[in-house]
VOLUMSE-476536 format. One record per residue (C-alpha): x, y, z; residue in three letters. Coordinates in steps of 0.05 Angstrom, whole numbers, padded with zeros to 5 digits, always signed. Layout:
N
XYZALA ...
END
This chain:
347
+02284+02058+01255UNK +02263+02027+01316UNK +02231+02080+01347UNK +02187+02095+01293UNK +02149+02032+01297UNK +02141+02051+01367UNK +02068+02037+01390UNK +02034+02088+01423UNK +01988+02063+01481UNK +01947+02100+01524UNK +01942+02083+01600UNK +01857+02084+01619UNK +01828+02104+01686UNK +01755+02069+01687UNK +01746+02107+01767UNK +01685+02135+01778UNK +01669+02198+01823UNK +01601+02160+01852UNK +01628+02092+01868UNK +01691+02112+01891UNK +01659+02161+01941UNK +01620+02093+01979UNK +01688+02066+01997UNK +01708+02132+02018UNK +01660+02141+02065UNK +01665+02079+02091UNK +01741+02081+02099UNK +01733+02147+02130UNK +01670+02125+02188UNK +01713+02054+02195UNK +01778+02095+02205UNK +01752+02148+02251UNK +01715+02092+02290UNK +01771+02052+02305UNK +01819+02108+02319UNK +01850+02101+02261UNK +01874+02028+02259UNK +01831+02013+02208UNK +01869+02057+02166UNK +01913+02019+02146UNK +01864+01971+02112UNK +01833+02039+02077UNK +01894+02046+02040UNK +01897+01978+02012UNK +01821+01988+01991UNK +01840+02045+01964UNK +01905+02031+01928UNK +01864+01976+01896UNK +01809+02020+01875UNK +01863+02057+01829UNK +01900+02006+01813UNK +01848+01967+01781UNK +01816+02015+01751UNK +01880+02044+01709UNK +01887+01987+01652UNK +01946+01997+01595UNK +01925+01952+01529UNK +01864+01928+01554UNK +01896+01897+01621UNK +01892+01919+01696UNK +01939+01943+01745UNK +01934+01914+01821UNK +01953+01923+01888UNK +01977+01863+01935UNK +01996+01900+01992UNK +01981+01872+02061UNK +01948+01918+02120UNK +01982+01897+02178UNK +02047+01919+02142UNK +02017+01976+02135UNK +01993+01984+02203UNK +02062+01968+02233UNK +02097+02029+02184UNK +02046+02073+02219UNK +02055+02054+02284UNK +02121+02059+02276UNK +02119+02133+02249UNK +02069+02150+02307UNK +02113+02118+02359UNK +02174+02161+02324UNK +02124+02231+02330UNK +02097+02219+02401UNK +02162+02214+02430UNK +02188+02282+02391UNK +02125+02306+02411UNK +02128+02297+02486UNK +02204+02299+02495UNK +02196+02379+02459UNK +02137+02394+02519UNK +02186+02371+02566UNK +02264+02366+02547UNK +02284+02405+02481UNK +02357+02368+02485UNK +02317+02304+02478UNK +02267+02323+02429UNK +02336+02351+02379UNK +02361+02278+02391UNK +02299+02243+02363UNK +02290+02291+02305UNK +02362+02268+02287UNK +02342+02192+02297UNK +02284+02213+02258UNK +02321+02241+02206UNK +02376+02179+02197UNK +02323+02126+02192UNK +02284+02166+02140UNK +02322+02144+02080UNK +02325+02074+02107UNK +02245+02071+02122UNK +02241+02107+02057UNK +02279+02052+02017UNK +02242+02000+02049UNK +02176+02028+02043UNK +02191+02027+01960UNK +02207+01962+01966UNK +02139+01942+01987UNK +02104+01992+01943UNK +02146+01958+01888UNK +02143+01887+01902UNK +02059+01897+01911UNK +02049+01929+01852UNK +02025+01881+01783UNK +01999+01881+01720UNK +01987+01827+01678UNK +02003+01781+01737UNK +02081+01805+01743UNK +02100+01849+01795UNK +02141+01906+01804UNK +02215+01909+01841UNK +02252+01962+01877UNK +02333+01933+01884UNK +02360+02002+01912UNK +02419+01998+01960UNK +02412+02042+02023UNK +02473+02070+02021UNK +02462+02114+01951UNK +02384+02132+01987UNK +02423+02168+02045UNK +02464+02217+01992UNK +02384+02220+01954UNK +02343+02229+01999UNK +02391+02262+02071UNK +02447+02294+02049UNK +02420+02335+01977UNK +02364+02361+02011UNK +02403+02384+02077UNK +02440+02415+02023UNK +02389+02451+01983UNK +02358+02483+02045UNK +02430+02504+02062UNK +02435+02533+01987UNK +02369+02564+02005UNK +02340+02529+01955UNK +02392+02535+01894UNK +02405+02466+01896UNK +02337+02436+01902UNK +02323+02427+01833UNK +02388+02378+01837UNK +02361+02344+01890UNK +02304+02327+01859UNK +02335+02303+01799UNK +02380+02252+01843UNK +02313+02233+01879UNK +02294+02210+01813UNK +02344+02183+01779UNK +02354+02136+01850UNK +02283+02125+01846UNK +02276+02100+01776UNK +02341+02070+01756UNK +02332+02019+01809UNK +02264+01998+01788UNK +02237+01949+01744UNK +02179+01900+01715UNK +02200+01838+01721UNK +02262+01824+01684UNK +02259+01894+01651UNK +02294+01955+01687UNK +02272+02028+01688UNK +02319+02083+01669UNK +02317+02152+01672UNK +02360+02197+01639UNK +02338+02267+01652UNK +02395+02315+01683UNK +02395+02369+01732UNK +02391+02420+01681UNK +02321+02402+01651UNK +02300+02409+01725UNK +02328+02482+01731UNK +02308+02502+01666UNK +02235+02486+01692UNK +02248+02528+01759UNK +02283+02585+01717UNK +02213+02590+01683UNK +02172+02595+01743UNK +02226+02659+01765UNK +02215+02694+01699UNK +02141+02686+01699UNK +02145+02712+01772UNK +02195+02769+01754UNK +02147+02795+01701UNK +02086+02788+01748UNK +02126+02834+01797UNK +02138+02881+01744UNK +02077+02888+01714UNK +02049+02892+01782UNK +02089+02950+01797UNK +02071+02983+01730UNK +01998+02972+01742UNK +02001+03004+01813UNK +02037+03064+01805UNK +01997+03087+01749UNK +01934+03078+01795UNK +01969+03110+01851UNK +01984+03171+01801UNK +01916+03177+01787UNK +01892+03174+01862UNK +01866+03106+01866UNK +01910+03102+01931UNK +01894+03144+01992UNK +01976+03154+02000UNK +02016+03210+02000UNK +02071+03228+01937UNK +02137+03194+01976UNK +02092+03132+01998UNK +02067+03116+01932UNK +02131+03074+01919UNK +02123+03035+01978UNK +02055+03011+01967UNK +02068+02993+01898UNK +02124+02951+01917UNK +02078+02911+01976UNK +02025+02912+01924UNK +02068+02877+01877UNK +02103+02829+01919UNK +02034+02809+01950UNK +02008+02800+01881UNK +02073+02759+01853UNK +02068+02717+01920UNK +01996+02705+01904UNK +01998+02693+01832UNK +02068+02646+01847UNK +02024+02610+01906UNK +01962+02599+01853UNK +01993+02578+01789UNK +02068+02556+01805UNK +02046+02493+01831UNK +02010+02465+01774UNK +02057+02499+01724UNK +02111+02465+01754UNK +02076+02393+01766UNK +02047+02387+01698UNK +02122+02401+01675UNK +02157+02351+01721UNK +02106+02295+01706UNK +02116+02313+01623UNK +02199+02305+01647UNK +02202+02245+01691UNK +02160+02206+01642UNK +02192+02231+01581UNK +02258+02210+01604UNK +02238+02139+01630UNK +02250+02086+01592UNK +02230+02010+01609UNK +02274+01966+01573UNK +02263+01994+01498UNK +02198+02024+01514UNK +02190+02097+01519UNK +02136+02141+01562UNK +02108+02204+01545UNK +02070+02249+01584UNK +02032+02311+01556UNK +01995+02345+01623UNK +01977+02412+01609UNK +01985+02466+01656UNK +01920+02505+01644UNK +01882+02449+01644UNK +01909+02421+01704UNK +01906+02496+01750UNK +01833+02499+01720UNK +01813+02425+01758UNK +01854+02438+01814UNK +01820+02509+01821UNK +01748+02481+01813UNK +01771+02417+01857UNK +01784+02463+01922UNK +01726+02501+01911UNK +01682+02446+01908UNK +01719+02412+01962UNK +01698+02471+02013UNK +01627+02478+01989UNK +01601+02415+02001UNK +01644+02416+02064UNK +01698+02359+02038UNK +01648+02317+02014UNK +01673+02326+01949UNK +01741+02293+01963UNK +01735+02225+01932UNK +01702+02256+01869UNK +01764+02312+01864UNK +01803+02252+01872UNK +01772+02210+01811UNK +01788+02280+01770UNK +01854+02289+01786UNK +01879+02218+01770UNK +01834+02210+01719UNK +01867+02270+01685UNK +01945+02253+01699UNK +01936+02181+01681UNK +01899+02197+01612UNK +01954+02243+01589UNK +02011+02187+01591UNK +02022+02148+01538UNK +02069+02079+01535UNK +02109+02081+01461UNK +02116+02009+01455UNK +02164+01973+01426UNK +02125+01907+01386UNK +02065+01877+01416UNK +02052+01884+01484UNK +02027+01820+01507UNK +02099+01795+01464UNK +02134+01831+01517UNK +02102+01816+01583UNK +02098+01740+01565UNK +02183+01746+01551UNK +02185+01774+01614UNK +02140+01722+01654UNK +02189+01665+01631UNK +02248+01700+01647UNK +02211+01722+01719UNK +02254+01686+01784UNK +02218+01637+01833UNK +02255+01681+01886UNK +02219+01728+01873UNK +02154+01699+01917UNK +02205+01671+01961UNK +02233+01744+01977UNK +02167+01775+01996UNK +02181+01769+02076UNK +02221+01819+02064UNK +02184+01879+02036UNK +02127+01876+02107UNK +02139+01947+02125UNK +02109+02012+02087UNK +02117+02064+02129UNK +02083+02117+02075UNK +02015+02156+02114UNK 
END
């Protein structure tokens, strides 16, 4: 019965195309200026930008991150580049040593730098947590992915699904945890779509070619004919795939991941639509190279403008009910623990 009364609520995005773009620019002049230490203060202007402008029953989301933790993530993941970079010029054996250094901290940097997202994220004056062991991130984040390359690629809709389901299950708003129960099978099931979709591309491809060929649209003799069609068609499918895969299959995952995600007793859903979104990603990019990539922070607006509009919070009683349960039950060590999420080592 419960889930009946559920309240749908709608997450707004108030960003505009215009004013965002002034604190683009300026990021971008301050940034390239300072040779790129300033960046690290874009990012918080940024984050904040979004943040404040997405607001879920009439209340804002913000961003408390600080830019000199920032700045020391980045420095760090130069530092970690420069020496891969110079030690590959100049002594391969070293240069496979640090990309396996590289490679053992990522998970580590990687948990820490969700920590600090986390813990600098708020809304309605209560911030976020991440409480995932480092441990579990190593099996999420290292050793399924080694393993779906080796699978050449079979197992990377598995991988993503532990990704995930770390991710989310160790989240929460204050007092409240995230879980996420999607399996690996929802994730395949999206994948196994793109394959048909590309199989029939390929196949109608291959039609569609040799009965031009047979007609003498192609200058090739009688035993080539097969040939072409098949580089026709695979050029095509690899085309088509390259086009409209990727929105097909992010509109999907963000309709999955939020549709299994539950906060407490409060549900999510998400209802992106893949047309919609290949049609503002298309007119995005061509924008983007017309006016030369001026159009950035306005293709920017768009985009999250569009994803954030099309989730939706089912909630559970009245919202401001909830958050206030959750600001009594909120820990003092909470504040106290910030010292230890200074490091975000996210570009």
């Amino acid at each position: 019965m419960a889930q009946h009364q559920a309240q749908p609520l709608p997450l707004h995005f108030s960003g505009s195309g215009s004013e965002y773009f002034r604190l683009w620019i300026v990021n971008v002049g301050l940034s390239i200026a300072t040779l790129g230490i300033y960046s690290a203060w874009a990012k918080v202007r940024r984050n904040q930008y979004f943040y404040r402008h997405t607001r879920l029953a009439g209340a804002g989301f913000d961003y408390h991150g600080e830019p000199i933790a920032i700045l020391k993530g980045r420095l760090a993941a130069f530092a970690l580049f420069a020496a891969y970079t110079a030690a590959s010029s100049f002594a391969p054996t070293a240069a496979a040593f640090i990309l396996m250094v590289i490679m053992a901290l990522a998970p580590w940097l990687l948990v820490r730098s969700l920590r600090f997202r986390m813990h600098n994220t708020s809304y309605r004056g209560l911030r976020f947590a991440f409480r995932g062991r480092t441990g579990p991130a190593y099996l999420a984040f290292l050793l399924w992915p080694l393993l779906a390359g080796l699978s050449l690629g079979l197992l990377w809709p598995f991988a993503q699904q532990r990704m995930a389901a770390y991710t989310r299950n160790n989240s929460s708003y204050g007092s409240a945890e995230f879980r996420f129960s999607a399996g690996a099978g929802a994730y395949y099931a999206i994948y196994l779509m793109t394959l048909m979709l590309g199989v029939v591309l390929f196949a109608g491809l291959m039609v569609l070619t040799s009965i031009l060929g047979s007609n003498g649209w192609f200058a090739v003799e009688e035993g080539q004919l097969t040939a072409m069609s098949l580089l026709l068609a695979a050029l095509g499918t690899y085309l088509g795939l390259l086009l409209f895969a990727y929105p097909y299959v992010t509109a999907r995952l963000q309709n999955l991941v939020w549709g299994a995600t539950t906060l407490g007793e409060h549900r999510f859903v998400a209802n992106v639509s893949a047309y919609q979104l290949l049609g503002l990603m298309l007119s995005n990019v061509v924008l983007v190279v017309l006016t030369l990539g001026l159009y950035k922070p306005f293709a920017d607006i768009r985009l999250a403008s569009y994803r954030i509009e099309h989730l939706h919070v089912l909630m559970e009683g009245n919202p401001d009910d909830f958050v206030a349960g959750l600001q009594a039950d909120a820990s003092a060590a909470g504040d106290e623990m910030a010292e230890m999420f200074d490091f975000d080592i996210a570009l």
